[in-house]
Steps between C-alpha positions, in 0.01 A plus 500: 500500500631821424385862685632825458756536859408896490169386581547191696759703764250793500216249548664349792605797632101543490527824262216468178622849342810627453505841318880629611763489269313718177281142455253336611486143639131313556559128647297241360437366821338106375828465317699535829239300707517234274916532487516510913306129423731367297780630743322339789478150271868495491498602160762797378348802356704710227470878511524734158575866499277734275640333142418149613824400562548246832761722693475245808363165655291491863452192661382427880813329694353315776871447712493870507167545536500798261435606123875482286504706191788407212579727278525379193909537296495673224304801661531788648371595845150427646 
């Protein structure tokens, strides 16, 4: 499954509008619901910037009990 990561972080930060920066950000809020599932499944969940492009991997990593993010080689910073 793949979900934009501005949205996702903003989502889970529990922001739904972001206007700063000179644009405007609206999350699509059943696309994160439905990525926190897959996350919660075990699955990994791959995160695109505003092209489309997966800039980085999350997955849930139950020794650490906490969400690990990979950035994907080849690009530039999340």
């Amino acid at each position: 499954m793949r979900v934009s990561r501005a949205q996702f972080m903003m989502w889970v930060e529990g922001g739904l509008l972001d206007f700063s920066r000179g644009r405007g950000i609206a999350v699509n809020e059943h696309l994160c619901e439905d990525a926190m599932e897959e996350l919660e499944h075990g699955r990994s969940v791959e995160l695109v910037d505003v092209r489309g492009n997966v800039v980085s991997t999350i997955q849930y990593d139950p020794k650490q009990k906490a969400y690990q993010e990979t950035i994907v080689s080849g690009t530039k910073s999340c």
